[in-house]
N, C-alpha and C positions, 0 to 999 in steps of 0.2 A: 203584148205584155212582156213575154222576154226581151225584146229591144229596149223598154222603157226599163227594166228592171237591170238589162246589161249599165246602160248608161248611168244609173245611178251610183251602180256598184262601182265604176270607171270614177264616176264622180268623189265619192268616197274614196278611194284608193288615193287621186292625186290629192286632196284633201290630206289624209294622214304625211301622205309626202314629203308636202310641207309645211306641218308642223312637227316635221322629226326634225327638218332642215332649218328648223328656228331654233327650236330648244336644245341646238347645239353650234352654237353661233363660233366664230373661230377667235381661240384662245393662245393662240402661239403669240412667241411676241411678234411687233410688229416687223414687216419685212423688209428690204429695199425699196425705197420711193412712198414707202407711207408718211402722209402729212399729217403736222400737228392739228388737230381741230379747230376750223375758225373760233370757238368761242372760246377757245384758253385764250388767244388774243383777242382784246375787245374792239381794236380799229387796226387798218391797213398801215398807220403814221408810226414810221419806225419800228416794225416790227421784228429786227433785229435786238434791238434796245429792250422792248416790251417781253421780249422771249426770254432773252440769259438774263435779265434783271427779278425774273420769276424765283418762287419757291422751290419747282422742278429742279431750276437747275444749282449744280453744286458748284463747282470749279470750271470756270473759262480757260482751258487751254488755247486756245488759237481763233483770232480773228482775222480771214484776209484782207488786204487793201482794199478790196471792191464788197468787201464785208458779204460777200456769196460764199466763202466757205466756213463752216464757224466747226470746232471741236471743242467740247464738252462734256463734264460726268453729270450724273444725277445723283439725286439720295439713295437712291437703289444701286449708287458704285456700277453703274452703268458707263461705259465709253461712246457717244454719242459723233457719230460724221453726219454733219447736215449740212444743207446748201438753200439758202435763203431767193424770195423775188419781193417782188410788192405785196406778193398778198399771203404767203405761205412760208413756214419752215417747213421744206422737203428733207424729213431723215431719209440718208443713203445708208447708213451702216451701223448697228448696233451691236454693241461686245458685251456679253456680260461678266459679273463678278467670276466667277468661275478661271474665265478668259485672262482677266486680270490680276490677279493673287498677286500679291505684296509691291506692285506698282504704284509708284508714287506719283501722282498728276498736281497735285497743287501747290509745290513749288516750282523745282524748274523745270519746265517742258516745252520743247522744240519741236518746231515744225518744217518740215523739208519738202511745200507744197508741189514741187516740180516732180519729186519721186513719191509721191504721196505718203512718207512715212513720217511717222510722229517718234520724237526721241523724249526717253525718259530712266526714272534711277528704278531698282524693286532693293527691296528689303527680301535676303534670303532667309529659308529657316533655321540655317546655323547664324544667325546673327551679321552676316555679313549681305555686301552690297555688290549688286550689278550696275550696269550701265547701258541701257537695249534699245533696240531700235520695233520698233511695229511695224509691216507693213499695212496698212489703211485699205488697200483692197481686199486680201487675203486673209489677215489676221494675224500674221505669221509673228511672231516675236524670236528676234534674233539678239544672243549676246554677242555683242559689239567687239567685245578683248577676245572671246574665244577661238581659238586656233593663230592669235599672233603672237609670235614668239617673245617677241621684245617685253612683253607684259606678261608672261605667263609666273613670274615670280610675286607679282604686284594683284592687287582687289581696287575695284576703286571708292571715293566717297560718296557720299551724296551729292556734293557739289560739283556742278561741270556748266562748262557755257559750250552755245553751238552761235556760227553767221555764216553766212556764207557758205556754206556745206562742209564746215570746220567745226570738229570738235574737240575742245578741250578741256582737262580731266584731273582733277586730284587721283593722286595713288598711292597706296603704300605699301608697304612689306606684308606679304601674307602671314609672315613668321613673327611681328610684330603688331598687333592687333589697335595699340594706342600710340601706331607712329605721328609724334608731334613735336618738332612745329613739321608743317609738311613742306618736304624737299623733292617728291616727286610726281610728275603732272605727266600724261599722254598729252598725246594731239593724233587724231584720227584725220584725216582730209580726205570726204569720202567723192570728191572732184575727180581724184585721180588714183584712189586707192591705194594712199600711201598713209606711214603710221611711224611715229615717233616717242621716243621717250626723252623727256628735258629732267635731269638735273640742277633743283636750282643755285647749288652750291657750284657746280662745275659752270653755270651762268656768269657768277657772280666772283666766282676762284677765292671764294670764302664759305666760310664754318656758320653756319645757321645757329642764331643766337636767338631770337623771338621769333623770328620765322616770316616767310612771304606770305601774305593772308590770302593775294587776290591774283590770278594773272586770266587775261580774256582776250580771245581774237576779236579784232578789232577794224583787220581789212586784209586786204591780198595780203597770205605772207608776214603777216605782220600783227601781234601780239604786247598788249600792255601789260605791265608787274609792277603791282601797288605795294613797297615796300616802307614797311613802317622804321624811323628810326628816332627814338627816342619821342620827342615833341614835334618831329615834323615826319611828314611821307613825303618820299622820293615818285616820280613814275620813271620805267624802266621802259622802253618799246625796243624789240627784239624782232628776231626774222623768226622761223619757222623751224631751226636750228639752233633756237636760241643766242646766236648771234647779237649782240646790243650794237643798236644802231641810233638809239638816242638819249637822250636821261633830262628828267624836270626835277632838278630839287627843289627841295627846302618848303614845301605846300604844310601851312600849319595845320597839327592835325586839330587842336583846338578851334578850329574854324571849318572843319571840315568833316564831311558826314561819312567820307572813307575809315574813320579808326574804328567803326565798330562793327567792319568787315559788309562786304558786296552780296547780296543776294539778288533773283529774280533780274540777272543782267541783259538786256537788251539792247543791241547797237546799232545806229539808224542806217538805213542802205545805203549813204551815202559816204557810212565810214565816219562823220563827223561829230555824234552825238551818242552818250550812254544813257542809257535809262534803267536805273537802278535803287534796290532797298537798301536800306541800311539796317544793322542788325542780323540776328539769327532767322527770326520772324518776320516776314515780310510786307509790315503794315504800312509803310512810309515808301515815301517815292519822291527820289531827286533826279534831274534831268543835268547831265555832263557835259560841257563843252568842252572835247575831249582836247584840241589845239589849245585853246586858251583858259585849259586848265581852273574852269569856271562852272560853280555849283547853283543850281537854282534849283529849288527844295518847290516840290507840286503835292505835297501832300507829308505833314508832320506826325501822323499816326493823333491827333488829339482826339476832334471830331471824329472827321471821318478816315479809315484807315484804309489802306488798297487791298483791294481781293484780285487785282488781274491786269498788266500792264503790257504793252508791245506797240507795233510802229505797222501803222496802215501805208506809208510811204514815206519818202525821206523829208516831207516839212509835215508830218501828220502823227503823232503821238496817240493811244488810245488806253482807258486804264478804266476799271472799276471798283470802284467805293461799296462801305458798308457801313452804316453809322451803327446806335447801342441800341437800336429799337431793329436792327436787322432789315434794313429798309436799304435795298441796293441800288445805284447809278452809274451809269456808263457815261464818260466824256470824250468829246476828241476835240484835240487839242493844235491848235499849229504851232509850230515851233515859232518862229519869226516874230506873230504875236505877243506869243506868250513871254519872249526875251524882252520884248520892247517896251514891253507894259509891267516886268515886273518890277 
């Protein structure tokens, strides 16, 4: 009778065990290598497409060539590193808001997949602007100008382009809050951990009259300055020292989607194509022939307007749409095609 009575009581005990061990189910967020649940996707066909074209997600930062690594926010202002196969998005790495404060993800954001860092602008809470780099393993956010001397009088804008492990950067007077037109750009080259400051007056060995809207790396050493004059825009290509090493005049701007200034700028790895908005906003998308100084418009902001644009490899374009019912799509695009046919 004690033995039967022992074993019941053993029995009860593991019993309460676990249902202690249920009614507290784990509530953190999720961790490293947790997967999205098969039934947010409803089939294995493109489940890359099927995932960032979701409600979940907000802003498409970065899609790799082999479209395995994908960076993303959510509505919850979440930073999302995940890595895709046939049948699963594997979240690696989750940031939260907290994490984030005054970081800007859904214009321009670069990705520096060999170092794993993602680069982006924040909004400070004196009203002014950084220019930071993340590490992606660690979390680390590092300001990018801080401790280089050459920049230590200057803040930067919002606007900046990265390729090739080259950054470059509107800047202006800290002492002057609404320096305009802008005459001063960094370039970081985090290749060889060198940093520069260009003058684009001392470029040009002229007085800034309307101002240089646009300048972008472009390839080794070598830098485009979309300079507007009067009814036409010039391009300028310089070195790294701003040096001018070549010039396209006379490009109408009447004809062309550069006079209402470059956003969301992407240039193909091959060095020979820009992919780029036009506008403050960047709803539209023209693809650049940057040699033969030739525009092909992939998207006019009417219909449908871009949420997310970059380059899976050098003949491979990829961008996504959002039409007025908020109903999103992802394309990719070949370059070759798409010139021949348009």
């Amino acid at each position: 009778m004690r033995k039967l009575f022992l074993v019941i009581m053993i029995a009860i005990a593991m019993m309460s065990a676990c249902s202690e061990n249920n009614d507290n189910p784990a509530s953190e967020k999720p961790e490293s290598g947790t997967k999205i649940k098969k039934d947010y996707v409803k089939d294995n066909y493109d489940i890359v497409n099927k995932h960032l074209n979701s409600k979940e997600v907000k802003d498409i930062c970065y899609i790799s060539g082999d479209k395995n690594i994908i960076y993303y926010t959510t509505q919850d202002n979440q930073l999302i590193n995940a890595e895709s196969n046939s049948e699963n998005i594997n979240i690696k790495k989750i940031y939260d808001s907290d994490d984030l404060k005054g970081l800007i993800f859904g214009k321009n954001v670069f990705v520096n997949e060999n170092k794993k860092t993602i680069y982006c602008s924040s909004n400070n809470t004196d009203g002014s602007q950084s220019l930071l780099s993340m590490d992606m393993e660690t979390g680390q956010i590092q300001d990018l100008l801080k401790g280089i001397d050459i920049f230590a009088e200057y803040t930067p804008n919002y606007y900046f382009n990265y390729h090739k492990g080259v950054l470059l950067f509107q800047l202006r007077k800290k002492t002057n809050k609404y320096d305009y037109p802008i005459k001063y750009w960094g370039l970081i080259d985090t290749n060889n951990n060198q940093a520069n400051l260009l003058d684009v007056e001392e470029i040009f060995d002229i007085p800034l009259v309307k101002g240089y809207k646009d300048m972008f790396v472009i390839g080794d050493n070598k830098i485009m300055i979309v300079v507007h004059n009067g009814d036409m825009i010039n391009l300028f290509f310089t070195d790294f020292t701003g040096k001018i090493i070549k010039t396209v005049n006379n490009i109408d701007k009447r004809s062309s989607h550069m006079h209402s200034g470059l956003s969301a700028c992407h240039v193909s790895p091959d060095d020979k194509y820009l992919l780029f908005s036009w506008q403050q906003t960047p709803i539209t998308l023209v693809l650049f022939d940057i040699e033969n100084t030739t525009e092909y418009v992939v998207l006019n902001g009417s219909g449908k307007i871009r949420n997310y644009s970059g380059w899976l490899n050098k003949e491979t374009f990829i961008y996504q749409t959002i039409d007025s019912e908020n109903k999103k799509e992802i394309k990719t695009i070949d370059v070759n095609d798409f010139i021949n046919n348009y």
